[in-house]
N, C-alpha and C positions, 0 to 999 in steps of 0.2 A: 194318232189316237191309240194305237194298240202301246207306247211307251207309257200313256197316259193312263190306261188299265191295268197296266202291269204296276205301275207305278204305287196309284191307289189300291193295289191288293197287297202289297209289301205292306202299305201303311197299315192297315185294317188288320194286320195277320200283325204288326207288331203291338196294339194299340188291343188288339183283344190278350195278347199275352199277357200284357201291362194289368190287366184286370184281376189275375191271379192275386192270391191274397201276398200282400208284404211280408210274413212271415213261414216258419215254418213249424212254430206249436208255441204252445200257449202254456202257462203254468204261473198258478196263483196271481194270476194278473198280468205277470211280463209276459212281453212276446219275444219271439228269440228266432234267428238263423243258425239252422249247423255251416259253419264256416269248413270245420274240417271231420266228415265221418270217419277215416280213419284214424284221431288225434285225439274224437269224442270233442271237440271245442267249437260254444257256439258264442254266436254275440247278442246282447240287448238288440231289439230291435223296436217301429213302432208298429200299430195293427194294420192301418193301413194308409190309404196316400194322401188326403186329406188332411187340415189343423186338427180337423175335429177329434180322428180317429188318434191323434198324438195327444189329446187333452184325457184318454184312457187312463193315463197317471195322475193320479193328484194327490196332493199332500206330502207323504212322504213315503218315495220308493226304496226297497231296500234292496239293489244288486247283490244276489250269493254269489259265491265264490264255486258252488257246484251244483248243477240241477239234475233232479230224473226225470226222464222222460220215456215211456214203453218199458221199461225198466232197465235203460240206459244210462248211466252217469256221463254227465256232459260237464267238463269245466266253464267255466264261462267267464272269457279271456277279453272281450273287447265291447264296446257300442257304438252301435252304427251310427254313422253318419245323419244328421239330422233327428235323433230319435225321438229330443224333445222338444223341439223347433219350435218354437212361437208362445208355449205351454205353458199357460197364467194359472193353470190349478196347483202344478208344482211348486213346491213349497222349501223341499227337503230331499238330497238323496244320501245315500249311504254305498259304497262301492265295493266290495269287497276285493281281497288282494290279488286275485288271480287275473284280472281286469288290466290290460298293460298299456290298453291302445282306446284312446276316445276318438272316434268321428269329427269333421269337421260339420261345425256347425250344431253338435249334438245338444248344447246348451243354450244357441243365441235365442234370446227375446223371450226369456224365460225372467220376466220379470219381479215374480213375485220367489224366484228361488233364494233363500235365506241362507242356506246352510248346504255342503255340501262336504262328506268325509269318506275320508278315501283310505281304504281299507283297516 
């Protein structure tokens, strides 16, 4: 019994971490992770863990190639892994060159996506 406590509080303690938002700031619509604070380089990301909160995009996104954030310049070098997963409002993206590295999965079942140019 007492493995079995220990057990379901590991879960609970990792399942409320989980709850934390997907990202780490926001601007003009994308969401973004700092990948590396001392490099300033962050990636696309989506808002949160849900299809729904990945349908935040629609139409046509335009990835920069550098962001401010607190009044930090951040390049913005990669997108994460699933960021548009499933994402039927997407339309169009645009990627600018600093972008080197796509996620797996960042694009699948993105059916209505038309166009897609990169840098």
């Amino acid at each position: 019994m007492k493995n079995f406590n220990f057990l379901l509080l590991i879960v609970i303690g990792l399942l409320c971490s989980m709850s934390v938002s997907a990202y780490d700031f926001e601007v003009d619509g994308i969401y973004y992770n700092i990948t590396s604070e001392a490099e300033k380089k962050v990636q696309v990301t989506y808002k949160g863990f849900g299809s729904k909160d990945r349908e935040v995009y629609k139409d046509e996104v335009v990835i920069p190639e550098i962001v401010c954030y607190n009044d930090v310049t951040y390049s913005v070098t990669s997108i994460n892994e699933n960021t548009f997963l499933d994402n039927q409002k997407l339309t169009s993206v645009v990627i600018g060159y600093n972008v080197t590295t796509i996620g797996k999965y960042a694009f699948e079942y993105c059916y209505n996506l038309e166009k897609v140019v990169v840098g």
